[in-house]
C-alpha positions as CSV (number, residue, x, y, z in Angstrom):
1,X,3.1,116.4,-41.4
2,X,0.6,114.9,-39.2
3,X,-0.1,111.2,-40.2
4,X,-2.6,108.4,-39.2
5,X,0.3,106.7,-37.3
6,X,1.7,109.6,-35.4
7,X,-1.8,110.8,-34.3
8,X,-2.2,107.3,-33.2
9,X,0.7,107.2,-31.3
10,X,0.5,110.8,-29.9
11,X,-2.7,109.5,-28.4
12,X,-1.6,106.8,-27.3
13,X,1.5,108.2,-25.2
14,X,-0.7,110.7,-23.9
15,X,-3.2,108.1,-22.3
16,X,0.0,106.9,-20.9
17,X,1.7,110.2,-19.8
18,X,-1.9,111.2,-18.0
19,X,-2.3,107.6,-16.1
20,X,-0.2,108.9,-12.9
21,X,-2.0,111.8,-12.7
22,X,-5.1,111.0,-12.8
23,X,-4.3,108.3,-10.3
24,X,-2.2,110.6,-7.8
25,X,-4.9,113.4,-8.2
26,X,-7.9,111.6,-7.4
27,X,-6.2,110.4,-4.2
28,X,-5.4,114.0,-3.3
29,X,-9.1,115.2,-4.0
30,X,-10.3,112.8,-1.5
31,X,-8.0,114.4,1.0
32,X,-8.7,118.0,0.4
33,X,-12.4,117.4,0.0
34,X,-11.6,116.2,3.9
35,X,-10.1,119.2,5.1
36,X,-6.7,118.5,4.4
37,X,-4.0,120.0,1.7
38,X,-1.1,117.3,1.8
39,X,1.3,119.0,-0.7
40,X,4.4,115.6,-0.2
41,X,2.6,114.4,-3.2
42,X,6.4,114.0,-4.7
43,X,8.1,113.0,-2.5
44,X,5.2,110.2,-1.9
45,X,5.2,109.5,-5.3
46,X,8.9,109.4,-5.7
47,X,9.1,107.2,-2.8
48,X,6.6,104.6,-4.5
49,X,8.2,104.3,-7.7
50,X,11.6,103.6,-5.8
51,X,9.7,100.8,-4.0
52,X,7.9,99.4,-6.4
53,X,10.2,99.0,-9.0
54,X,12.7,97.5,-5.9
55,X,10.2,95.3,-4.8
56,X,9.6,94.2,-8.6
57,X,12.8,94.0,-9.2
58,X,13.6,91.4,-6.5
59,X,10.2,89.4,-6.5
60,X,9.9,89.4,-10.4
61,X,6.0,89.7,-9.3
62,X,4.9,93.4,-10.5
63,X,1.7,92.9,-8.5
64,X,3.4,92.8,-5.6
65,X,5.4,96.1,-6.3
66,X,2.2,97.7,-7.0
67,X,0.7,97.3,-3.6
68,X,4.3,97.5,-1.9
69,X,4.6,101.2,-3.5
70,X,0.7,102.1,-2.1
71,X,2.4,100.6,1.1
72,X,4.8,102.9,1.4
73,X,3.1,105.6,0.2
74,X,0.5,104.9,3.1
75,X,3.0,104.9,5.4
76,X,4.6,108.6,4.0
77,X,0.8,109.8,4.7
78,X,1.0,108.4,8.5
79,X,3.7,110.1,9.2
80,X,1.9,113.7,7.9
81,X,-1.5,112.5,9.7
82,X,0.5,112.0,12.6
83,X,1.8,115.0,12.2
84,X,-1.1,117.4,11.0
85,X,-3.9,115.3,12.9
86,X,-2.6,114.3,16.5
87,X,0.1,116.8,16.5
88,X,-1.4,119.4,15.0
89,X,1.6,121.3,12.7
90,X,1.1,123.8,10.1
91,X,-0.4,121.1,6.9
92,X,1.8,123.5,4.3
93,X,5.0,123.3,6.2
94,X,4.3,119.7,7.2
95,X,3.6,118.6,3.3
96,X,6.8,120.5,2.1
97,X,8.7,118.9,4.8
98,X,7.5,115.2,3.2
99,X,8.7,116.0,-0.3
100,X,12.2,117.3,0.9
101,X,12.2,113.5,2.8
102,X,10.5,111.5,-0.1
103,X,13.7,113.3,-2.4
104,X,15.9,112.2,0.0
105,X,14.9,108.9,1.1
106,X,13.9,107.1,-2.7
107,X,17.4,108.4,-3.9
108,X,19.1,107.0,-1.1
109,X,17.1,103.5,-1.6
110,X,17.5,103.7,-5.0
111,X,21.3,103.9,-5.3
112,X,21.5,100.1,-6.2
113,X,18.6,100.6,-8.9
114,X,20.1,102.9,-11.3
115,X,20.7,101.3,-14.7
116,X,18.4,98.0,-14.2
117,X,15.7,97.2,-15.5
118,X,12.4,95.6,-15.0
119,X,10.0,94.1,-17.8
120,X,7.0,96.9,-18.7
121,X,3.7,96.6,-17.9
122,X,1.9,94.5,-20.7
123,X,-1.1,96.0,-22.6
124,X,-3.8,93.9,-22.4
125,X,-5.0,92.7,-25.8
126,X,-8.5,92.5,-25.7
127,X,-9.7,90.1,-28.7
128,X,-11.2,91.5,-31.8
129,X,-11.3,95.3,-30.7
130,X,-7.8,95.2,-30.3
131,X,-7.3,94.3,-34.0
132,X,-10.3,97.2,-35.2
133,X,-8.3,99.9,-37.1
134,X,-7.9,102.8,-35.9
135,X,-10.3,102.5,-32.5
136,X,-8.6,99.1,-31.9
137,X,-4.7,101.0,-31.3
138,X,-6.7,103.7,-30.0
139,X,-8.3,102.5,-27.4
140,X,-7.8,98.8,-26.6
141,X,-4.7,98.7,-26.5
142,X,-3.8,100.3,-23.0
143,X,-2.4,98.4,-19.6
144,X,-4.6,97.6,-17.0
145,X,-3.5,100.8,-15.5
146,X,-5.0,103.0,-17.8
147,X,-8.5,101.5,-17.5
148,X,-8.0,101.7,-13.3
149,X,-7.3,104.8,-13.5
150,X,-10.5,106.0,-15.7
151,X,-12.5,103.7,-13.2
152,X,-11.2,105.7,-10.4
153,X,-12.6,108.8,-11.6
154,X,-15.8,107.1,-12.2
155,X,-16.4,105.2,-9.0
156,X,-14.7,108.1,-6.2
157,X,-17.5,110.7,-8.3
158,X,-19.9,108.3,-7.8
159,X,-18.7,108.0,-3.6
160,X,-18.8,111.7,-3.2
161,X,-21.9,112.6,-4.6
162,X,-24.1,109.6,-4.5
163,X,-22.9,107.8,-1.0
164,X,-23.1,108.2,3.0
165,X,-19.2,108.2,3.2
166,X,-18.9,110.9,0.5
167,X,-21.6,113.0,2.4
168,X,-19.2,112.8,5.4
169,X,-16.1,113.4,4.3
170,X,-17.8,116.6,2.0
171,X,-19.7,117.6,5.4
172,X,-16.2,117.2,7.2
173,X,-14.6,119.2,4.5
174,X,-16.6,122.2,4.8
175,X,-17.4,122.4,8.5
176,X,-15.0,119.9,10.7
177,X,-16.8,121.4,13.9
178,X,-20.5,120.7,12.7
179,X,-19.6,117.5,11.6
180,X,-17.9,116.9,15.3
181,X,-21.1,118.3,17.0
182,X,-23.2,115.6,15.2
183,X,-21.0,112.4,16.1
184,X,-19.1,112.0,13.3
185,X,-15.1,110.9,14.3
186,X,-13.4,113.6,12.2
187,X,-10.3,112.7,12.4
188,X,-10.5,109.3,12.2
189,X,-12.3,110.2,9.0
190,X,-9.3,112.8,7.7
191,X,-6.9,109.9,8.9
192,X,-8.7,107.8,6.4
193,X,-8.6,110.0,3.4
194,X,-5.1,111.3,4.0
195,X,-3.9,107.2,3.8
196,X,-6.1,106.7,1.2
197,X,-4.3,110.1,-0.9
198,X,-0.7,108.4,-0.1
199,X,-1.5,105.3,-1.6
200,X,-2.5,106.7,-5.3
201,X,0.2,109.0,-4.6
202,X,2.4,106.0,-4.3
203,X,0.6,103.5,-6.9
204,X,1.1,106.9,-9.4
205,X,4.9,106.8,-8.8
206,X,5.0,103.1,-9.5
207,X,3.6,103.7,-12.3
208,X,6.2,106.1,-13.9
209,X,9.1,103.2,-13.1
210,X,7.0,99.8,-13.8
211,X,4.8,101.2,-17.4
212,X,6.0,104.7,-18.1
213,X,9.5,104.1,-17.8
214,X,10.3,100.8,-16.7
215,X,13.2,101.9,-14.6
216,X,14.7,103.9,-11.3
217,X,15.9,107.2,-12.2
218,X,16.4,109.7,-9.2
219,X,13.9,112.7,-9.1
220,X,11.7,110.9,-12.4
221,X,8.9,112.3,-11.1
222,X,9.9,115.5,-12.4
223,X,7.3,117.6,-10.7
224,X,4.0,115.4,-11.7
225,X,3.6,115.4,-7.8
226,X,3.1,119.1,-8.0
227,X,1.2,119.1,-11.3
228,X,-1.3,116.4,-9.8
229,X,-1.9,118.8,-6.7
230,X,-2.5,121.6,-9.4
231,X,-4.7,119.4,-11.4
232,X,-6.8,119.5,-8.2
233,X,-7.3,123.0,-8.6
234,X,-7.8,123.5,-12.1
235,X,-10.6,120.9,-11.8
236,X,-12.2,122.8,-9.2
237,X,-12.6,119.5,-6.8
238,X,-14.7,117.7,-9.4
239,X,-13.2,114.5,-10.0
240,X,-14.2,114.7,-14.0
241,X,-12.4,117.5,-14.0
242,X,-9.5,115.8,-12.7
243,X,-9.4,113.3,-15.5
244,X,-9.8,116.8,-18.5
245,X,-7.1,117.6,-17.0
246,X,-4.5,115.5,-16.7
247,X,-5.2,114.4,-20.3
248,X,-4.5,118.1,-20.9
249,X,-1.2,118.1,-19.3
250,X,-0.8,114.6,-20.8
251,X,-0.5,116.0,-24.0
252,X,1.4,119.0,-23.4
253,X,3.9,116.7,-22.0
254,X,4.2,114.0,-24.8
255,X,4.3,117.1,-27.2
256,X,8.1,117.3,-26.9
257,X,8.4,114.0,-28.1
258,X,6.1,113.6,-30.8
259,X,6.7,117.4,-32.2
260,X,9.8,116.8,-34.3
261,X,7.9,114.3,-36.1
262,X,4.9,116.4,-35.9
263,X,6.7,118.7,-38.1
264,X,6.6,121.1,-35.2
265,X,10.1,123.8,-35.7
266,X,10.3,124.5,-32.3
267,X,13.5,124.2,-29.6
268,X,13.5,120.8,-27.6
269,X,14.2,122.7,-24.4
270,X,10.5,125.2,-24.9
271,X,8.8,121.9,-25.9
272,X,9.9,120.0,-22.3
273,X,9.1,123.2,-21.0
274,X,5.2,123.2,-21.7
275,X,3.7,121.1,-19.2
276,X,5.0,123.5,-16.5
277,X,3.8,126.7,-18.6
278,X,0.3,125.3,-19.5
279,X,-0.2,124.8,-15.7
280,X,0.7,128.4,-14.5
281,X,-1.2,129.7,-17.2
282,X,-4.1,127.5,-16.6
283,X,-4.1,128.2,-12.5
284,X,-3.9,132.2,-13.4
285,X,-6.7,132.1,-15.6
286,X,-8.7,130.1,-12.9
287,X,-7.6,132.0,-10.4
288,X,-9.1,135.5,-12.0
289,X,-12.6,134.4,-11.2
290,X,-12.1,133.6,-7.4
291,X,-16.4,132.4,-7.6
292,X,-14.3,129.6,-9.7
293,X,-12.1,128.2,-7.1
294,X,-14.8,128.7,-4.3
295,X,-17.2,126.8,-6.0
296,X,-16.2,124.0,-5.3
297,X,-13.6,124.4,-2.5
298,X,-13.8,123.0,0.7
299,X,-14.2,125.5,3.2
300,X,-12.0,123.9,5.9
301,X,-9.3,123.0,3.7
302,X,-6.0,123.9,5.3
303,X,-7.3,124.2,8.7
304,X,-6.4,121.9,11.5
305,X,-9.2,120.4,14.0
306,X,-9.2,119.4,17.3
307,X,-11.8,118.1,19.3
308,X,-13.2,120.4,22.1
């Protein structure tokens, strides 16, 4: 039976569950809206948790893990702009590359990690609203991460449809050659976007082993990477979108461990299950209206560019 306090807490967990997603999404629309599909969201993200949580580990300073895990995942999306951008490789084959290396490399640095622990995140307690029944649990009581992330939804929509630099990097998106012709530098521009991508990618996988789970686990990412490059797709590259979403999957993935005391008769193993199933269903039923996904779509996504 549904009460007050699991629906509370139901919520609550699913504010948490959807933080790294919206954060690692909105890092990746930015670099498709450019042009370019990085799909080494995991292993970026993987990479960033193992950092940060090293980094907070040995410091004791979890600000400074935070920025060391967009650090390195900056420097994971280097090495695919290197790749993609000066070098020019295939961007699919080049992003599957990078997860196969982020899985590789975080569980080689985070041998020495597993079974420690590092103190969560801390809600903030905002006074008064915290304490208001109900709205206070509901939503005042959330780490700074939470409010960031809702932020970055608000302030990157606001960049791509309301500023110069948005204009730009939508006018590289759709036509890299016209936006070339006209003086823009578009791959100093792509460079940007693909570095800005790896950083939420990394902050995102911080997030799972500083607040989520405050410890290294190898492969805890358990596919978010490739549900936050969906997520991009089922929003149809609007960043409010982006936020439904992840919320969505949110859900779906706190489900298995709220449903038992939901009342809900169902095996643990469909339950865990369900975030992968509502995404395949959700990017079929998309996918049925192709007007839906070219809506929005950037036309150059995918493609390389090289100036004549």
């Amino acid at each position: 039976m549904m009460t007050t306090e699991l629906l509370i807490a139901f919520l609550a967990s699913t504010a948490g569950a959807a933080t790294p997603l919206v954060v690692a999404s909105m890092g990746e629309l930015v670099t498709e809206r450019s042009g370019v599909l990085n799909l080494g969201m995991e292993g970026m993200m993987l990479v960033g948790a193992v950092v940060g949580f090293g980094v907070t580990l040995g410091t004791g300073s979890m600000v400074l893990g935070l920025l060391a895990a967009m650090a390195a995942g900056m420097l994971m999306a280097l090495v695919f702009g290197f790749l993609v951008l000066t070098l020019q490789t295939n961007q699919v084959a080049t992003g599957l590359a990078l997860t196969l290396f982020g899985i590789g490399v975080s569980a080689f640095l985070g041998r020495s990690f597993v079974g420690q622990t590092v103190e969560r995140m801390p809600n903030l307690d905002i006074p008064l609203l915290s304490d208001l029944p109900f709205i206070g649990p509901l939503l005042f009581r959330f780490d700074a991460m939470t409010y960031a992330s809702v932020a970055l939804v608000v302030v990157i929509g606001w960049m791509l449809a309301r500023t110069r630099l948005g204009l730009v990097i939508r006018a590289v998106g759709e036509s890299p050659h016209s936006a070339h012709a006209i003086g823009f530098n578009v791959i100093a521009l792509r460079y940007g976007t693909v570095l800005f991508g790896g950083a939420m990618a990394g902050l995102g996988g911080a997030y799972l082993s500083l607040a989520l789970t405050p410890m290294w686990v190898e492969g805890m990412t358990a596919g978010r990477g490739w549900i936050a490059l969906a997520q991009v797709v089922f929003a149809t590259w609007k960043p409010r979108g982006v936020l439904v979403g992840a919320y969505l999957f949110g859900g779906v993935t706190v489900l298995q461990f709220h449903g038992q005391g939901m009342g809900l008769a169902i095996p643990s193993e469909f339950l865990s299950m369900l975030p992968y199933v509502a995404t395949i269903v959700v990017l079929v039923l998309i996918c049925r209206n192709p007007q839906t996904i070219l809506l929005n779509k950037p036309m150059s996504l995918g493609q390389n560019f090289k100036a004549d």
